[in-house]
C-alpha positions in Angstrom: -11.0 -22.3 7.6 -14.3 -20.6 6.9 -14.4 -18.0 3.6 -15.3 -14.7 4.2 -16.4 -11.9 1.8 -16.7 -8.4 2.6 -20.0 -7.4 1.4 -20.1 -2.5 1.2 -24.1 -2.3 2.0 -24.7 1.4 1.1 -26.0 2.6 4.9 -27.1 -0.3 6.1 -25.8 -2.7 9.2 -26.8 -6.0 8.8 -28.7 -8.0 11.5 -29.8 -12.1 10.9 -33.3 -13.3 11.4 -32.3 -14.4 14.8 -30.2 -11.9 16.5 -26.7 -12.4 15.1 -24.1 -13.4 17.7 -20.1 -12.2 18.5 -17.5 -11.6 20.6 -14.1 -9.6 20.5 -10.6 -10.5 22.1 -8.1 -7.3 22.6 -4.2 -8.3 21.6 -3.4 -4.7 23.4 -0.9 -4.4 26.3 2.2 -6.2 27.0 4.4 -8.2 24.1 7.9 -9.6 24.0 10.4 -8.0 21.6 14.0 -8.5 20.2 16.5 -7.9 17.8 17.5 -10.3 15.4 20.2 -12.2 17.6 18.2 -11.4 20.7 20.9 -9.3 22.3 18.1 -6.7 22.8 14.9 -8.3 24.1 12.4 -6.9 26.7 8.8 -6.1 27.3 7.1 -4.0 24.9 4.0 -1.9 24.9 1.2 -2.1 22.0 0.3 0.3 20.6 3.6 1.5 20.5 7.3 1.6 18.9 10.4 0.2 19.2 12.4 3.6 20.2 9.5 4.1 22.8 9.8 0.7 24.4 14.1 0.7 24.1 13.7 4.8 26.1 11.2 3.0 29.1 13.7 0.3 29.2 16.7 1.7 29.4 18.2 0.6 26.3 18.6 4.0 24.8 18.8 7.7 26.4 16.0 10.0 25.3 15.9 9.8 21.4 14.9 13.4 21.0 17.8 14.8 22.9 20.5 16.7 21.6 22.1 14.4 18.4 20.8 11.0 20.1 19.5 10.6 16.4 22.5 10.4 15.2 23.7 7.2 17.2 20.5 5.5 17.3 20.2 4.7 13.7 21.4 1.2 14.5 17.7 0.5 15.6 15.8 1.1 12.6 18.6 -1.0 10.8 18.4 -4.7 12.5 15.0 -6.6 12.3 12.8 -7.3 15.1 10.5 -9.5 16.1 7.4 -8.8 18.5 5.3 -11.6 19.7 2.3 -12.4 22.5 1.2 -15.6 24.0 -2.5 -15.4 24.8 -5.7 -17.7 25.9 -9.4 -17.3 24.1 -11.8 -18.3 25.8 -13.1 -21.6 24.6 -16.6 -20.2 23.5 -14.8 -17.9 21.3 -13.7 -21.0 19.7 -17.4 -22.1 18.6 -18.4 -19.4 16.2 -18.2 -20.5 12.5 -15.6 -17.4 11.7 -12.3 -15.9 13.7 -10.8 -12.8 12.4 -7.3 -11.4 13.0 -7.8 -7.3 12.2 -4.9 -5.4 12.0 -4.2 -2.0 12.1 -0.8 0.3 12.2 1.8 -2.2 11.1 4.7 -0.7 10.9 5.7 -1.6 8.2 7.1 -4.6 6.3 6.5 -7.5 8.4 5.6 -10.9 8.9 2.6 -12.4 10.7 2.2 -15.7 12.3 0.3 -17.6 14.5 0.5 -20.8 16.2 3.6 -21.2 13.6 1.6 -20.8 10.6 2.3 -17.8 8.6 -0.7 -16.2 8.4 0.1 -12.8 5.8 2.7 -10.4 4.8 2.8 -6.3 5.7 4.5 -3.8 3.6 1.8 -0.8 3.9 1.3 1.2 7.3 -1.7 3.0 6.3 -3.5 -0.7 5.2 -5.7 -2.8 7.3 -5.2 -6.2 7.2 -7.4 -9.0 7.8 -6.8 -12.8 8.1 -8.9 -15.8 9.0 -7.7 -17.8 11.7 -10.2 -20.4 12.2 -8.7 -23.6 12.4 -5.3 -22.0 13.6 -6.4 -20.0 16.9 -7.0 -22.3 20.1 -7.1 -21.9 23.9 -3.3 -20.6 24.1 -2.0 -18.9 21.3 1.3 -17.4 20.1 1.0 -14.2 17.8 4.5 -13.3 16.2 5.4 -9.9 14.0 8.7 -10.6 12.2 9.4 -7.1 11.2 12.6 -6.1 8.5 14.2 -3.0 8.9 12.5 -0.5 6.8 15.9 1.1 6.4 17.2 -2.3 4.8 13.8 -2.9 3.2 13.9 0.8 1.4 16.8 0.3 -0.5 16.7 -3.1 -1.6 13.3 -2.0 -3.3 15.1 0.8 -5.2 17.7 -1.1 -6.2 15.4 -3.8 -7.8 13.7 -0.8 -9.3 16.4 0.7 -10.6 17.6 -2.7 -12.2 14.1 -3.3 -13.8 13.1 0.5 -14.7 16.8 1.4 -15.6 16.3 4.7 -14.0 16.6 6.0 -9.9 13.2 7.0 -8.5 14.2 11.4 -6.6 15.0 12.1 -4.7 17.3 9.3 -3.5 18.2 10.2 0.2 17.6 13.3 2.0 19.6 16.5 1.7 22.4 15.9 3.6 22.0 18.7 6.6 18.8 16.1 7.5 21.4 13.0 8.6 18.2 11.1 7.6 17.9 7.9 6.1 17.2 7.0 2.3 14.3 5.9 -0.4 11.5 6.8 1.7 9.6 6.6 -1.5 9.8 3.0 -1.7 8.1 2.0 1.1 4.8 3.1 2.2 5.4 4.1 5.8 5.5 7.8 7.3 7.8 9.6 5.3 8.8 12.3 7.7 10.0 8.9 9.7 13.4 8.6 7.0 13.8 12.8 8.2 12.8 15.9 7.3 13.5 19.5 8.0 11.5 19.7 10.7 12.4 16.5 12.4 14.9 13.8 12.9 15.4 10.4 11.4 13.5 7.6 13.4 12.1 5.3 10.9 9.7 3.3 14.0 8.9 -0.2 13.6 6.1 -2.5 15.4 2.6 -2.2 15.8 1.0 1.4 15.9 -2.5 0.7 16.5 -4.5 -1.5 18.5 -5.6 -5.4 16.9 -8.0 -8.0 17.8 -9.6 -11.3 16.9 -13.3 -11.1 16.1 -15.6 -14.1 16.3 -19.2 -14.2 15.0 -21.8 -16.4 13.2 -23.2 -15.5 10.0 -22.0 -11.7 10.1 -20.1 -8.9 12.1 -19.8 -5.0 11.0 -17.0 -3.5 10.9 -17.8 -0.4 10.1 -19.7 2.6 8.2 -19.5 5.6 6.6 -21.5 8.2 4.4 -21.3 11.0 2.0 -24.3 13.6 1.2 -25.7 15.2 -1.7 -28.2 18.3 -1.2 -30.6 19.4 -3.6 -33.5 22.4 -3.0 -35.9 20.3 -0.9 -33.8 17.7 1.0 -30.6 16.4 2.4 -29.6 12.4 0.7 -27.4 10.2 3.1 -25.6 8.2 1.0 -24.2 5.6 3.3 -21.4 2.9 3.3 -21.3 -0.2 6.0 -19.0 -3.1 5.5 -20.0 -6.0 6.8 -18.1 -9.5 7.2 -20.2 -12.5 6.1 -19.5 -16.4 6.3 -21.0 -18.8 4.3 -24.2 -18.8 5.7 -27.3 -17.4 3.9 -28.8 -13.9 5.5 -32.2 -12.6 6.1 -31.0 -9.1 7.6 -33.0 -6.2 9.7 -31.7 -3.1 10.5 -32.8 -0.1 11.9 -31.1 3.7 11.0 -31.9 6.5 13.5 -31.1 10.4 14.4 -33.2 10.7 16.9 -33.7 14.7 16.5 -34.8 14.8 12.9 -37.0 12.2 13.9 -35.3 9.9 11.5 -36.3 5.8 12.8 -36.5 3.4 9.8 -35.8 -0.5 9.6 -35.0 -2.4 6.6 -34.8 -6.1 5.6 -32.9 -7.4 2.9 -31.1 -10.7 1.8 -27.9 -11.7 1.2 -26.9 -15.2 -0.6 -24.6 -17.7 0.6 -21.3 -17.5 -1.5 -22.6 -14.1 -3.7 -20.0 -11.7 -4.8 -19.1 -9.0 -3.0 -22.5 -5.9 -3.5 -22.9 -2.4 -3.0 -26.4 -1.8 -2.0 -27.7 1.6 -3.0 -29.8 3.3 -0.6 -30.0 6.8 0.9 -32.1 8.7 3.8 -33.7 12.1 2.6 -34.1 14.8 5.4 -36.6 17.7 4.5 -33.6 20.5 4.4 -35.6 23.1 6.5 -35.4 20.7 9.5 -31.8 20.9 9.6 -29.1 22.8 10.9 -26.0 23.5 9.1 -22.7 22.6 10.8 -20.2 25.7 10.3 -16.1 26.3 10.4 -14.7 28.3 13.1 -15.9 31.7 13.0 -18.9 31.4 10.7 -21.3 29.9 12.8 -22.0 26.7 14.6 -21.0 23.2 14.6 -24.2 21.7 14.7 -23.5 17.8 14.8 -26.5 15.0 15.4 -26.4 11.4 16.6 -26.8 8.8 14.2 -27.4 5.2 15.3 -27.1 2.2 13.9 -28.5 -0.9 15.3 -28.0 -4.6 13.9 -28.7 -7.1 16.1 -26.1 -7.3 19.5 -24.2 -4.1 17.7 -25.0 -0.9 18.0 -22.8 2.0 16.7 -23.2 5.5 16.7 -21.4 8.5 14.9 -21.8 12.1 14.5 -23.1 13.8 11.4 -22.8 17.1 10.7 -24.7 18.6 7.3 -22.8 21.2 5.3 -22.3 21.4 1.5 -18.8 22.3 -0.5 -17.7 23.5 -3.1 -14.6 24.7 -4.8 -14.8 27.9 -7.1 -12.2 28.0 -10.5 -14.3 29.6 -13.0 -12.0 31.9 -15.7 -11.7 35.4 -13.8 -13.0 37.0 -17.4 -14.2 34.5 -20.3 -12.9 36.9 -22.8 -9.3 37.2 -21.4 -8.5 33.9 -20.3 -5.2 34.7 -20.0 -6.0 36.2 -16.8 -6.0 32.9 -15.2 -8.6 31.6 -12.9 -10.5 31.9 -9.2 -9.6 29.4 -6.7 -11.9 30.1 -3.5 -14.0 27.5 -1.5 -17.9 27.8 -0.8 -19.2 26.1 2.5 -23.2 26.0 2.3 -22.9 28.5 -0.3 -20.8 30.9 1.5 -17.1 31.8 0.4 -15.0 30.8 2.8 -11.3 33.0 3.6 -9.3 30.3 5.1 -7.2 30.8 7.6 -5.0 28.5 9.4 -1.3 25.9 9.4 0.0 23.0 8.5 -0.7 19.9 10.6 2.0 17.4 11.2 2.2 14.7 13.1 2.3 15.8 16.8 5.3 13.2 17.9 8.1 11.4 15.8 6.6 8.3 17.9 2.9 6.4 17.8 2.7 6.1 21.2 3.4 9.5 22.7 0.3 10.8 20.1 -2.1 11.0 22.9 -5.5 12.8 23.9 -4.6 15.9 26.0 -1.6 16.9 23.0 -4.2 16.5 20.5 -6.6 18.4 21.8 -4.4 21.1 23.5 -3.3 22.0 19.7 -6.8 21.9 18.0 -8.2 24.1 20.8 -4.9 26.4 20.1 -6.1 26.7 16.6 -9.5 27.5 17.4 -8.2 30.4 19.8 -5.7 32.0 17.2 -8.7 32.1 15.0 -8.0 29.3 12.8 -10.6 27.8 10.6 -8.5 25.3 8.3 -5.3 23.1 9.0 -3.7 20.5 6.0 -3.0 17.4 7.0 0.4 17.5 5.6 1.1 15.2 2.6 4.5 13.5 5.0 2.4 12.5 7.8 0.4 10.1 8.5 -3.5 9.7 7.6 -4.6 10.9 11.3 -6.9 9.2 13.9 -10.6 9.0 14.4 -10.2 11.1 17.9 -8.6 13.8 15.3 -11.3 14.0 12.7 -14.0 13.6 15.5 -12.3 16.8 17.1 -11.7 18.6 14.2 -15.3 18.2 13.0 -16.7 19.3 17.1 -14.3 22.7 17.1 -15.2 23.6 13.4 -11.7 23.0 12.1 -12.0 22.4 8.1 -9.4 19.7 7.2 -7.2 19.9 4.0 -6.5 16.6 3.6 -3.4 15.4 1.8 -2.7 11.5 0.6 0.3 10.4 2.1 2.6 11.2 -0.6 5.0 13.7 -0.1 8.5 15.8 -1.8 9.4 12.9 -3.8 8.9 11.2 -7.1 6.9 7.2 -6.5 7.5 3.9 -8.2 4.9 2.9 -10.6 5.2 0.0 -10.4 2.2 -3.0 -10.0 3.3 -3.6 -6.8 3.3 -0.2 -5.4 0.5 0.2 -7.6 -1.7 -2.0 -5.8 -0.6 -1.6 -2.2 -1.5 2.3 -3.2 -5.2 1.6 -4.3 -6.0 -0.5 -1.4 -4.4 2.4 0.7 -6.2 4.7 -0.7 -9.8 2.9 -1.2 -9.1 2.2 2.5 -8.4 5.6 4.5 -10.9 7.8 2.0 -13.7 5.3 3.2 -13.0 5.7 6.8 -12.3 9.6 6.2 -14.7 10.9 3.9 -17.9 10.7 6.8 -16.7 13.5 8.6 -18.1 17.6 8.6 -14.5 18.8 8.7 -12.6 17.3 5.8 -13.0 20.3 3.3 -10.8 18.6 -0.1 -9.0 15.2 -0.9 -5.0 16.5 -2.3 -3.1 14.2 -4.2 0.1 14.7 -2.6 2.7 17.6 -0.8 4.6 19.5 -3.3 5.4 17.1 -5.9 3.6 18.9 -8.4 5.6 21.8 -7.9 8.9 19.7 -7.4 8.8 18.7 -10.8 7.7 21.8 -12.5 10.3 23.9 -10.4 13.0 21.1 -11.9 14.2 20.1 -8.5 15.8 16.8 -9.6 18.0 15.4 -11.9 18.3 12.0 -12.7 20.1 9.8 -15.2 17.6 8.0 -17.9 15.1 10.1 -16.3 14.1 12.9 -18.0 11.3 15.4 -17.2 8.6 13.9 -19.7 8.8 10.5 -18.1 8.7 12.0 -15.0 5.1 13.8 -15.8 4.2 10.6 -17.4 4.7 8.6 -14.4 3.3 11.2 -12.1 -0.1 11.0 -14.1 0.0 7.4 -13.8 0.3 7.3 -10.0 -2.0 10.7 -9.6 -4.6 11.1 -12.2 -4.9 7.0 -13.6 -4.8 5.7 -9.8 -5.5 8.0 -6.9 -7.8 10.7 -8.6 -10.2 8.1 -9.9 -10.2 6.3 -6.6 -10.8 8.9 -4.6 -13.7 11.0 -6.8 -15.3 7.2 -6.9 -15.3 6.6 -3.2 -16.0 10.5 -2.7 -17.5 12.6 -5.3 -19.1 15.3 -2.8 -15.8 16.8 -2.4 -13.1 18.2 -5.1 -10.1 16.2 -5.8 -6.5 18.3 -6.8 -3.8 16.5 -7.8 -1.2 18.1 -5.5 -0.6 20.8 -2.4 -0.2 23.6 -3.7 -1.4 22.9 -7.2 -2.8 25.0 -10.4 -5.9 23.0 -9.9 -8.0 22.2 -13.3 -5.1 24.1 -15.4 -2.9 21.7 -14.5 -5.2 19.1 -15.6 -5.4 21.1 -18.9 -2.1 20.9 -19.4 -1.3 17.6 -18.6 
């Protein structure tokens, strides 16, 4: 099987000397599912659930009426399996590198093909990627062996609990919830084990769509970009990764925003076999030939084309230019007692917001859909809205919802998916966490509406406010291990990947005076 390293050029996509070559293969659409002794077996639909393709079927009555919830947990506890049998065409066959990307796996599952095992899944918010040269050929059989996340949960916090000595809070759900237990010890949708806004339906299969990608030499898979702004100019500082076989490189590309008159090509050189590189480079735009993009209410939501082109690929994006910054000066240097502000600036203007929380519009992937997600972002707009969190118990939310949020001037608070509970620390969970988090700030931080990076939903306050108790765990080991997970993991990732943004620990949160105290 061919190696493959994932090169992070800083803004630039990659093109060979001779125009690089690839094609795609979609795994979307109709799959075989069952139970584990395939008393339950049908047709499924990916993207997609297992409720959802049980309702279409027939299996079960509408999960979301009346208490259906409450005889339908048998789903979430049996494992399932989902597999496809598909053809590539044989030309596909011929490049030097095949990729399996995989998105949405939900959760702990795993993945063969052909009857090799290719990896294991236990995050839902991780993209995986496996190479299946050698292993894919004309007809192919993809199988998901997924364990029940229910099942999966517990046995985790019992091996915790039998290493650490001490429960990770809360255990399960208050009881009122009939919800399911140690959401914390898996990294899936936590609203999915219940919540008081929503019934238990811990989903399983494959959320988002997959494919296999073949190319020679390289393929992008994707880019993003931060600014800085100083008196005289705008910097893009931007991020592409980039898939690369053992070939050497001579690369071209060409960056373009057509209406700041912004058309530049590059060449550079990557080595067979080097190490994985972050390339540094940045577009400056004179600042008086741009116009700020504005929340809801303050102006407008000026947002240009930019275009990359590498080759047979060409991918575009929209930028929009705006500057942040969050204000916690001490109200009066000599009193400091008084405590301190906490207001954001947007292109130098303080900023009331007003606006809601933003869950996730179904308790199932595949009923999330355009006309919903738009119907309630344009509701926002109309009430007056300029800010909505992106609640902490979600899930991170699609590029359709960013992309909308930064065309109607909606700011975006944007909470890591950590929420109400207390986290193991750990290096397994560790690790799963980083790649997480590395992962979705990456593909977030690009977009005009995403206004600060929270740690977490309430968990700051959930500790200070004493809401659990826990044998062998007191409330200084509990701080310890919340700085572990919060300040020595995810702060540090995320200020590193994204430092033209603040960074607060928790929602809601004391901001830098918690940091002073802890």
């Amino acid at each position: 099987m061919s190696a493959v390293i994932i090169f992070l050029l800083s803004f630039i996509l990659v093109s060979s000397a001779s125009s690089a070559q690839f094609e795609t293969a979609d795994l979307q659409g109709q799959w075989k599912f069952y139970n584990s002794n395939k008393t339950v077996n049908g047709r499924g639909i990916v993207p997609g659930d297992i409720f959802s393709d049980l309702h279409r079927l027939g299996f079960i009555s509408d999960p979301l009426f009346a208490d259906n919830h409450l005889h339908l947990r048998w789903v979430s506890s049996e494992n399932w399996t989902y597999s496809k049998t598909f053809e590539v065409d044989k030309r596909v066959l011929e490049f030097n590198t095949l990729l399996l990307r995989l998105k949405g796996i939900d959760t702990v599952s795993t993945v063969f093909l052909n009857g090799v095992s290719l990896l294991k899944t236990n995050n839902q918010f991780v993209e995986y990627v496996a190479d299946v040269a050698g292993i894919l050929g004309d007809r192919n059989v993809i199988e998901f062996q997924f364990m029940s996340p229910v099942l999966y949960a517990e046995k985790k916090s019992k091996d915790y609990l039998k290493s650490h000595g001490h429960l990770v809070p809360p255990v399960c759900p208050p009881a009122i919830y009939h919800g399911e237990c140690h959401p914390n010890f898996i990294r899936k949708a936590q609203y999915s084990f219940a919540w008081d806004w929503g019934p238990s339906f811990p989903t399983i299969g494959i959320s988002k769509p997959l494919d296999i990608v073949a190319f020679d030499g390289y393929f992008i898979h994707d880019f993003s970009w931060i600014f800085e702004r100083t008196s005289e100019s705008w910097s893009i500082h931007g991020d592409v990764r980039v898939f690369v076989d053992y070939s050497a490189i001579n690369v071209t590309i060409r960056v373009a925003i057509e209406e700041l008159d912004v058309d530049k090509e590059f060449v550079y050189n990557i080595s067979a076999g080097a190490e994985p590189a972050v390339l540094n480079f940045k577009i400056a735009i004179p600042t008086g030939k741009v116009e700020l993009w504005w929340p809801n209410g303050q102006g407008q939501q000026k947002l240009y084309t930019i275009k990359l082109v590498a080759g047979e690929q060409e991918i575009s994006r929209r930028v929009g230019f705006r500057h942040i910054e969050l204000v916690q000066d001490l109200v009066d240097e000599k009193h400091k007692d008084k405590g301190r502000h906490f207001y954001f600036k947007l292109n130098d203007r303080p900023i009331f917001l007003k606006g809601s929380n933003w869950i996730p519009i179904s308790m199932f992937p595949s009923a999330n859909h355009t006309r919903r997600l738009q119907f309630l972002l344009d509701s926002a707009v109309e009430a007056g809205m300029n800010t909505l969190r992106v609640w902490g118990g979600g899930v991170y939310e699609s590029e359709e919802f960013y992309d909308y949020a930064d065309e109607k001037g909606i700011l975006l608070w944007q909470d890591l998916m950590f929420a109400c509970a207390l986290y193991p620390i750990d290096d397994d969970f560790l690790d799963s966490v980083r790649t997480e988090v590395q992962q979705q700030v990456w593909r977030i931080k690009h977009h005009a509406s995403v206004l600060v990076w929270a740690g977490n939903n309430e968990n700051e306050i959930a500790i200070r406010s004493h809401w659990w108790s826990v044998a062998n765990y007191t409330e200084d080991k509990q701080v310890e291990d919340y700085t572990v997970l919060y300040s020595g993991t995810i702060k540090s990732l995320v200020e590193a990947a994204d430092p033209s943004r603040p960074f607060l620990l928790s929602s809601p949160s004391n901001g830098v005076r918690t940091e002073e105290l802890d």
